[in-house]
VOGU-3710 file (C-alpha; in Angstrom, 3 decimals, decimal comma):
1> xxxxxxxxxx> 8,537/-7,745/-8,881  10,275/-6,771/-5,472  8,935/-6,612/-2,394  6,295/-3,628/-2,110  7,840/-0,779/-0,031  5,967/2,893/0,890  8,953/5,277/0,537  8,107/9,115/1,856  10,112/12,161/0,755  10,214/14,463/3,193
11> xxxxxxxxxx> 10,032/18,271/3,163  11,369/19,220/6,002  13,402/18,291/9,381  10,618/17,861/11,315  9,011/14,918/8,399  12,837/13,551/7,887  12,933/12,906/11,716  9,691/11,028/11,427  10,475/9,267/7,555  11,728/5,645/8,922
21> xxxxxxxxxx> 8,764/4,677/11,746  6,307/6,444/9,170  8,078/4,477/6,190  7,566/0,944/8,574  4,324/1,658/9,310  2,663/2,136/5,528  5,006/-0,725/4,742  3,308/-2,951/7,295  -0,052/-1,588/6,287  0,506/-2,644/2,481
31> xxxxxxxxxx> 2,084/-5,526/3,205  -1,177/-6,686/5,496  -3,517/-5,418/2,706  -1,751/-7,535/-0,266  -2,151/-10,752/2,155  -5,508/-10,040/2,804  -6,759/-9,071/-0,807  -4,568/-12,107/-2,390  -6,254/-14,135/0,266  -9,748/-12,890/-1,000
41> xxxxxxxxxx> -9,693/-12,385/-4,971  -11,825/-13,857/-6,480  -11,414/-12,852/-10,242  -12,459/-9,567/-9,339  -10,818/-6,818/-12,327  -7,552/-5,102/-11,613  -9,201/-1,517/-10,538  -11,419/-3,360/-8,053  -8,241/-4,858/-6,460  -6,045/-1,553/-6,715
51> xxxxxxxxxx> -8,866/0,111/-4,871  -9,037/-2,726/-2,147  -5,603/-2,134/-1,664  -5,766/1,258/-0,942  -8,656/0,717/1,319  -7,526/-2,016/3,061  -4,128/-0,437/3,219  -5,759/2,745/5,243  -7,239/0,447/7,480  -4,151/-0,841/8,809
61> xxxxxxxxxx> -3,261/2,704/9,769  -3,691/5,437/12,257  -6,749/7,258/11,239  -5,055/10,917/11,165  -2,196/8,619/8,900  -4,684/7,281/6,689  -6,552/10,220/5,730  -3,213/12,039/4,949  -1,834/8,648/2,688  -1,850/9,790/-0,948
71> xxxxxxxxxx> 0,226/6,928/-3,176  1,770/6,845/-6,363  -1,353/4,789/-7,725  0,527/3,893/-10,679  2,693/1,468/-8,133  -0,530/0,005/-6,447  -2,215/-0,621/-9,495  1,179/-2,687/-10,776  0,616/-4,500/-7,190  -3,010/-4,767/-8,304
81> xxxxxxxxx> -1,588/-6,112/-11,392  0,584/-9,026/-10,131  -2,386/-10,364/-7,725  -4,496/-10,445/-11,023  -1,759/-12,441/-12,860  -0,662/-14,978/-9,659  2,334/-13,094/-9,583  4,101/-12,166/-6,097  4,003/-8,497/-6,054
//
């Protein structure tokens, strides 16, 4: 699996001006949570961990960004996934 990136698809000018520094920061955020939840599992099952990831992901971020940060769960629940299985996600 590659490297876990948050990729945004912007609606207008105004959210295309801001996709790259928005883009880095979720990407940071995720990247943070999968050390930290890696760091901490503990057999727990894979819905427990996609959860954590979300959560711990939103930490990492600006409140306003966090409550706005809707991912594709389907790709943090394969994330979930490869922490389950040892894998590097």
């Amino acid at each position: 699996m590659s490297e876990p990136h948050v990729t945004l698809e912007p609606r207008d000018p105004v959210q295309e001006k801001l996709r790259g520094p928005l883009e880095q920061q979720l990407t940071s955020a995720l990247q943070a949570a999968i050390d930290r939840v890696r760091g901490q599992y503990a057999g727990e099952p894979v819905e427990l961990v996609c959860q954590r990831l979300l959560d711990e992901t939103r930490v990492g971020l600006h409140p306003d960004i966090a409550a706005g940060f809707q991912p594709d769960m389907d790709e943090f629940c394969r994330v979930a996934v490869a922490i389950v299985r040892g894998e590097a996600p």
